[in-house]
SERO-4910 file (N, C-alpha, C, O; in steps of 0.05 Angstrom, whole numbers):
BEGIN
 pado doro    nc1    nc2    nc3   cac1   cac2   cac3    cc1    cc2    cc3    oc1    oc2    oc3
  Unk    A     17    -24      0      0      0      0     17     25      0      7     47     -6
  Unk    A     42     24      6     59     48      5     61     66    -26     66     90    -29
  Unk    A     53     43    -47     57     55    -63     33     68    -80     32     73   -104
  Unk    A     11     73    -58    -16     86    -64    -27    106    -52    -33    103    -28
  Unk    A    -33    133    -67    -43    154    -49    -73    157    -54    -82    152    -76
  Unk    A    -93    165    -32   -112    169    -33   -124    204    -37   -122    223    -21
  Unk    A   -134    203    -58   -142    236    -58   -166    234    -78   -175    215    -90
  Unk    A   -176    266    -76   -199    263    -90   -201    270   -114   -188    289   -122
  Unk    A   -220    251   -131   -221    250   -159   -222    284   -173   -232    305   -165
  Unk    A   -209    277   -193   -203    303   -214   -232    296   -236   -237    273   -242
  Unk    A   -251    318   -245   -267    318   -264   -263    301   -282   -278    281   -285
  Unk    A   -243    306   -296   -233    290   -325   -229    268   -314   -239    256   -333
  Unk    A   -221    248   -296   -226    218   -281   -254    205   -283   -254    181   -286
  Unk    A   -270    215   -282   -294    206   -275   -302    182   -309   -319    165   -305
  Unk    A   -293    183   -329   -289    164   -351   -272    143   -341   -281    121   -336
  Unk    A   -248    150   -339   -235    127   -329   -245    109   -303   -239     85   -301
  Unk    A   -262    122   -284   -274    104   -270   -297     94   -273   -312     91   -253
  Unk    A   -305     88   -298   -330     73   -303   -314     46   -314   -325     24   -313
  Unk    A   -287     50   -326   -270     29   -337   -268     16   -311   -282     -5   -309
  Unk    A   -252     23   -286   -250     10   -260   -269      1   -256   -267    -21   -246
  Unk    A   -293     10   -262   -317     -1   -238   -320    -27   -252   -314    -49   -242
  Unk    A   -335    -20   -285   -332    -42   -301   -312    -75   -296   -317    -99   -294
  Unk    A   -287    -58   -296   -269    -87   -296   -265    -94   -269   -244   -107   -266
  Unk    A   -283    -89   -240   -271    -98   -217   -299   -109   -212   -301   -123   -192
  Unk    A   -326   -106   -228   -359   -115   -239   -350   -139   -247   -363   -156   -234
  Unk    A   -331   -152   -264   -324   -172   -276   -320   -196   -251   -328   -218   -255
  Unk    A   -312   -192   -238   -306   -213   -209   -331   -209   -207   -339   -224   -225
  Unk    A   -350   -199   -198   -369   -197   -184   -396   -224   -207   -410   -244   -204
  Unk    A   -387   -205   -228   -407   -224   -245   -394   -249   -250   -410   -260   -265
  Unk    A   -375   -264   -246   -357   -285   -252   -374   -297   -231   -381   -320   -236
  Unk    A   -385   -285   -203   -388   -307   -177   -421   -319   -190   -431   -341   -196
  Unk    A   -433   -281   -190   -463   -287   -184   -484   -287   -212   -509   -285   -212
  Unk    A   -466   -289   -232   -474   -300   -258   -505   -287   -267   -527   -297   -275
  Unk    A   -495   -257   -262   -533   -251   -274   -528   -242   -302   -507   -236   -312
  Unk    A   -558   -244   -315   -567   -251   -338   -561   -223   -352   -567   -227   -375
  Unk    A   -552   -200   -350   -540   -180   -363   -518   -168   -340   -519   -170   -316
  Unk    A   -501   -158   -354   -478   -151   -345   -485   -130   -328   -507   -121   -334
  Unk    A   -474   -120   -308   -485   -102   -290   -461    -63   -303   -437    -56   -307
  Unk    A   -483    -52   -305   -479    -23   -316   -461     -8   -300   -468     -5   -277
  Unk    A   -437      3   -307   -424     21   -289   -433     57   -288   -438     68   -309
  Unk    A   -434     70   -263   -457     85   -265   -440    108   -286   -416    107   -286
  Unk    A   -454    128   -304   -446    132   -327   -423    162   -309   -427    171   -286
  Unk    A   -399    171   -332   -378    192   -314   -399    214   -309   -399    223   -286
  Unk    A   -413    223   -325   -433    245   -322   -448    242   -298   -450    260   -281
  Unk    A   -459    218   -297   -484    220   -266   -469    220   -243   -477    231   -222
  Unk    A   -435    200   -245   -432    210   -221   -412    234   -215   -404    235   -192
  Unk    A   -407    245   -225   -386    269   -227   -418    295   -223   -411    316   -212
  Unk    A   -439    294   -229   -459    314   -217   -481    306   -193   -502    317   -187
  Unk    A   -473    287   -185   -481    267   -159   -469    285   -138   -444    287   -134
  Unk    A   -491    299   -121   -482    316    -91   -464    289    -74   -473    267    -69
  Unk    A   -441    296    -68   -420    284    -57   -402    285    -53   -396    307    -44
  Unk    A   -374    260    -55   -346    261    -67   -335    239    -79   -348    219    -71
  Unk    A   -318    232    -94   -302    211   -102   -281    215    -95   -275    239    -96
  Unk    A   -260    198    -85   -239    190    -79   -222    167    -96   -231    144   -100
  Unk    A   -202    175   -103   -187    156   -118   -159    143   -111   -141    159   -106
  Unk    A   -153    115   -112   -131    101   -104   -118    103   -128   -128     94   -148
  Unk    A    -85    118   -127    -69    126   -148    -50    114   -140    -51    113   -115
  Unk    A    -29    102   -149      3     88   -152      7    108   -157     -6    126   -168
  Unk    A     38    103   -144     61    126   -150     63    127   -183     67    150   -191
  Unk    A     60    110   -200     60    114   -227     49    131   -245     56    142   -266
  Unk    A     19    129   -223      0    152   -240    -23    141   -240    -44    153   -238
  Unk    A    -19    113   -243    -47     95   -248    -74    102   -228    -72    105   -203
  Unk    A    -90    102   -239   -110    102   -214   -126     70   -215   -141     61   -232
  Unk    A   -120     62   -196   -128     22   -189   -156     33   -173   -150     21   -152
  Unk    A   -176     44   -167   -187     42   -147   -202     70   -142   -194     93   -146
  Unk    A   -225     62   -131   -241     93   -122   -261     81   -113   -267     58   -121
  Unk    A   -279     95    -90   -299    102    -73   -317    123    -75   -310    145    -67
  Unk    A   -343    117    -85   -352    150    -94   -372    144    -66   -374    121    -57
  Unk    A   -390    171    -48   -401    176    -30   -421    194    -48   -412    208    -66
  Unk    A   -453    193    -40   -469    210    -39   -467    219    -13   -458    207      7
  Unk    A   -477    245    -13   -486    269      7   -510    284      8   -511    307      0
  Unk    A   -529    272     18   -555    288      7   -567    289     34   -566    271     51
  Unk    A   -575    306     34   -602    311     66   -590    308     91   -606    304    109
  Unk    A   -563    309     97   -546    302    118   -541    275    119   -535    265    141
  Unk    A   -542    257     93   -544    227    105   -506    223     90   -504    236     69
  Unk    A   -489    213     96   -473    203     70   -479    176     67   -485    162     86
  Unk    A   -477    165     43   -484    137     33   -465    126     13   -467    132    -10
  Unk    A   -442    104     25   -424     95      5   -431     82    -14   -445     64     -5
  Unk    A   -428     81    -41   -449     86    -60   -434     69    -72   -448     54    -85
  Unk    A   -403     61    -75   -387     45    -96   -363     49    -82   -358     68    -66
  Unk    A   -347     27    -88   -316     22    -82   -315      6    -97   -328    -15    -97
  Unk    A   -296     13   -114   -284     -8   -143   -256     -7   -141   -247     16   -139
  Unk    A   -238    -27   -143   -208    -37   -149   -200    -52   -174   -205    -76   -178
  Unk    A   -190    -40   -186   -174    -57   -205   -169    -95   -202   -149   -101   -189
  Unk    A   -185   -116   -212   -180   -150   -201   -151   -149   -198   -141   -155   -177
  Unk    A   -136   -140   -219    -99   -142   -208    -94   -131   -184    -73   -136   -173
  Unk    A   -115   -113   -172   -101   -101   -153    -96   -107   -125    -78   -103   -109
  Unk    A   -132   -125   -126   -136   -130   -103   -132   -148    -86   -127   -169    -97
  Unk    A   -131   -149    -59   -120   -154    -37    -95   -148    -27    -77   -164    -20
  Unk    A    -95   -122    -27    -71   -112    -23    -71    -87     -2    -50    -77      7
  Unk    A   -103    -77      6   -119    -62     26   -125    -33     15   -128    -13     29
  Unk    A   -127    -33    -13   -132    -15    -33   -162     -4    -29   -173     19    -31
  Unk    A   -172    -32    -23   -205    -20    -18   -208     -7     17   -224     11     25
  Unk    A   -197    -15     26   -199    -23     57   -186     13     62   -202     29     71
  Unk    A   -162     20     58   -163     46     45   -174     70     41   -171     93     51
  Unk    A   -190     60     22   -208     78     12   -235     82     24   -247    103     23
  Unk    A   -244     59     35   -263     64     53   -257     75     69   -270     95     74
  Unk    A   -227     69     92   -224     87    114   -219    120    105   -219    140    120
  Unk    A   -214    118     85   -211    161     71   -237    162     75   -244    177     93
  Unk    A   -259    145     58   -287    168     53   -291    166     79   -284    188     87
  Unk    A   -301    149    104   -306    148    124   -295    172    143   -309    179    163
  Unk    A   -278    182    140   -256    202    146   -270    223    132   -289    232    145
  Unk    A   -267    230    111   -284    252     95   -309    251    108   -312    270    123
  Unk    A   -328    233    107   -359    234    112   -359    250    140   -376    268    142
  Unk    A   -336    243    166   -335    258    178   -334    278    190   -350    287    207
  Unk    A   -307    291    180   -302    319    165   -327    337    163   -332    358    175
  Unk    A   -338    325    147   -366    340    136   -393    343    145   -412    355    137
  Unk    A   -387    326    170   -404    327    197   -419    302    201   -434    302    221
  Unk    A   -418    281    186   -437    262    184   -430    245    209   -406    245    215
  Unk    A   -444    235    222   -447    219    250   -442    187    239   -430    171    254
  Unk    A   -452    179    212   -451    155    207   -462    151    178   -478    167    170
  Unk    A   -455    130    163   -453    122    134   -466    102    133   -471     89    154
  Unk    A   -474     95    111   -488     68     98   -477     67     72   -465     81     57
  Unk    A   -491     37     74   -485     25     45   -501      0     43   -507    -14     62
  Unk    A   -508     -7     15   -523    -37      7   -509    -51     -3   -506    -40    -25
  Unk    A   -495    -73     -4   -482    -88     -5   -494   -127     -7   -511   -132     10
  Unk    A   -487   -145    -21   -487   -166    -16   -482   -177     11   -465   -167     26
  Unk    A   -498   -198     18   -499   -204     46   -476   -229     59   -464   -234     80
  Unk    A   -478   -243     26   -453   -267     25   -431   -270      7   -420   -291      3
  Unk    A   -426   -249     -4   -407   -246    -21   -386   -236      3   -393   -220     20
  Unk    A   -355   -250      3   -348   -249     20   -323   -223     12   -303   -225     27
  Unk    A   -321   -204     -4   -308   -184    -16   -341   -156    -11   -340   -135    -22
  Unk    A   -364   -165      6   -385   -145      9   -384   -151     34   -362   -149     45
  Unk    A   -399   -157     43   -407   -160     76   -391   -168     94   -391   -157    115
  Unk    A   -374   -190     89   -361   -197    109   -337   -179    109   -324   -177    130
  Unk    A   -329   -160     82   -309   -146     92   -315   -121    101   -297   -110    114
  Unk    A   -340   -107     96   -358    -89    109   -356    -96    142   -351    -75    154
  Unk    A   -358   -108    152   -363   -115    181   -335   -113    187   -331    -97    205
  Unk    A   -310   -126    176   -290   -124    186   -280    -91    188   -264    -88    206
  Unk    A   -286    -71    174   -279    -45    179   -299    -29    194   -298     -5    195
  Unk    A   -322    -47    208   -333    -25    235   -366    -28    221   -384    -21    236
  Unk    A   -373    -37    197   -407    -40    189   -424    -56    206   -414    -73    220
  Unk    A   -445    -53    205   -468    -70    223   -485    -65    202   -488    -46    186
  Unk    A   -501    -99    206   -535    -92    185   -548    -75    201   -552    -76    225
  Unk    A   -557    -57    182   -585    -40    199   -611    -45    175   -608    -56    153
  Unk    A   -626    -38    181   -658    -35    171   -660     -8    163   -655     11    177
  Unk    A   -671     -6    131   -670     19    123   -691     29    135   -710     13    139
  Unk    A   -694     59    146   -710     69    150   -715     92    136   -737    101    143
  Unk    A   -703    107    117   -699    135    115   -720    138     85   -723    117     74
  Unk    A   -730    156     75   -738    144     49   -722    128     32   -725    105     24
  Unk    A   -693    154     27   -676    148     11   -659    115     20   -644    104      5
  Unk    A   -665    107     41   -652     85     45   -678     68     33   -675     57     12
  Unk    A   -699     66     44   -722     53     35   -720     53     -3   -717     32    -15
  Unk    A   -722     79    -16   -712     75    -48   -695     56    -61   -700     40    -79
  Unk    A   -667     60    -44   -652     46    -58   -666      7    -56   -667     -8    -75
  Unk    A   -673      3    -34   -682    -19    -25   -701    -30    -52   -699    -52    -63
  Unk    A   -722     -7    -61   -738     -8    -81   -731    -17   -103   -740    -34   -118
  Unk    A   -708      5   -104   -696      3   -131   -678    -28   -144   -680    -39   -166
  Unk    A   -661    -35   -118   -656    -68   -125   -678    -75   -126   -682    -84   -148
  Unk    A   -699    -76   -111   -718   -101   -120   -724   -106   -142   -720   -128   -152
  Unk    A   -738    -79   -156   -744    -66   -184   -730    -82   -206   -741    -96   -222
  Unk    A   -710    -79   -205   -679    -89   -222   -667   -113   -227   -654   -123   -246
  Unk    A   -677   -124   -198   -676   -154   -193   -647   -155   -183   -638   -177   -188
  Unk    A   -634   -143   -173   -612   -138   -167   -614   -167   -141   -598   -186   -138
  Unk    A   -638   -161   -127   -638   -180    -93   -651   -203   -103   -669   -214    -91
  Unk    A   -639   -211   -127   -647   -244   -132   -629   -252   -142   -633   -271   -157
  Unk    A   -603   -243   -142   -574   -251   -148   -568   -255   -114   -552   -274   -111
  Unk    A   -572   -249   -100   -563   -258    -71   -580   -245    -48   -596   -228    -58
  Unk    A   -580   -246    -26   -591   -225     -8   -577   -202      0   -554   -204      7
  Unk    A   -592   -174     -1   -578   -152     -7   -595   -145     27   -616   -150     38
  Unk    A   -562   -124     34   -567   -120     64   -561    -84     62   -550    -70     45
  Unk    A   -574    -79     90   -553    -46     85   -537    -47    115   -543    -55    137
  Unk    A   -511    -34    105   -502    -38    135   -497     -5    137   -500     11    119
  Unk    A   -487      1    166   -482     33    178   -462     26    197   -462     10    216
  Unk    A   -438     46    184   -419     47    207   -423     74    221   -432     91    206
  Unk    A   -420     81    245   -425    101    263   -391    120    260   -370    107    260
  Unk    A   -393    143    258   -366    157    249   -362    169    268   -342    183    270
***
């Protein structure tokens, strides 16, 4: 990890991390084998998405990795963390969550969420290892997103959980 800095995404990045999200989507769809490839969210929606992105850069230049956070209504909601498959296990993600978590704070937030797979063991179980607990959506916007997998079918590829770490 020495040879990775964490900082926040530059405008003109936000293309290149639909490529990351895409090729670190590829493990994910390798496990849970759904019937269309899963969409990386487009550079435009999330580069005007109230928030931040954060990006894992090598001393080289490369960027392996990023974490984007919504910020809306006082809630923050970790929204994506994507690594390069070469990259990972190396604490690139682990990282990056502890920056936005750090940021989210910064910015006053008490505590974060996220929806995540419940048995994918690169979702949940490594969610819990950095401080997550399942909670029960209550919020609208937590209740939506809930909607929105269903909608999508997203929560018939596995059981989808939300967890909240307290900051």
């Amino acid at each position: 990890m020495d040879d990775v800095t964490i900082r926040p995404a530059r405008t003109d990045e936000h293309v290149l991390l639909e490529e990351v999200e895409h090729a670190a989507d590829t493990v994910l769809e390798t496990l849970l084998q759904p019937e269309q490839p899963f969409a990386p969210t487009p550079a435009a929606e999330r580069a005007s998405a109230p928030g931040f992105t954060l990006v894992a850069e090598e001393d080289t230049g490369e960027v392996v990795g990023f974490v984007h956070v919504l910020d809306a209504r006082d809630k923050a909601h970790l929204e994506q963390v994507s690594v390069l498959p070469d990259h990972g296990r190396r604490g690139i993600g682990r990282a990056l969550v502890e920056a936005a978590c750090a940021e989210a704070r910064e910015r006053g937030h008490r505590s974060i969420t996220l929806r995540t797979f419940a048995d994918v063991p690169w979702n949940a179980p490594f969610y819990r290892s950095v401080g997550f607990a399942e909670t029960e959506p209550s919020s609208v916007a937590q209740l939506a997103r809930q909607a929105t997998e269903q909608a999508t079918g997203l929560d018939r590829l596995g059981r989808r959980v939300q967890m909240t770490r307290e900051l």
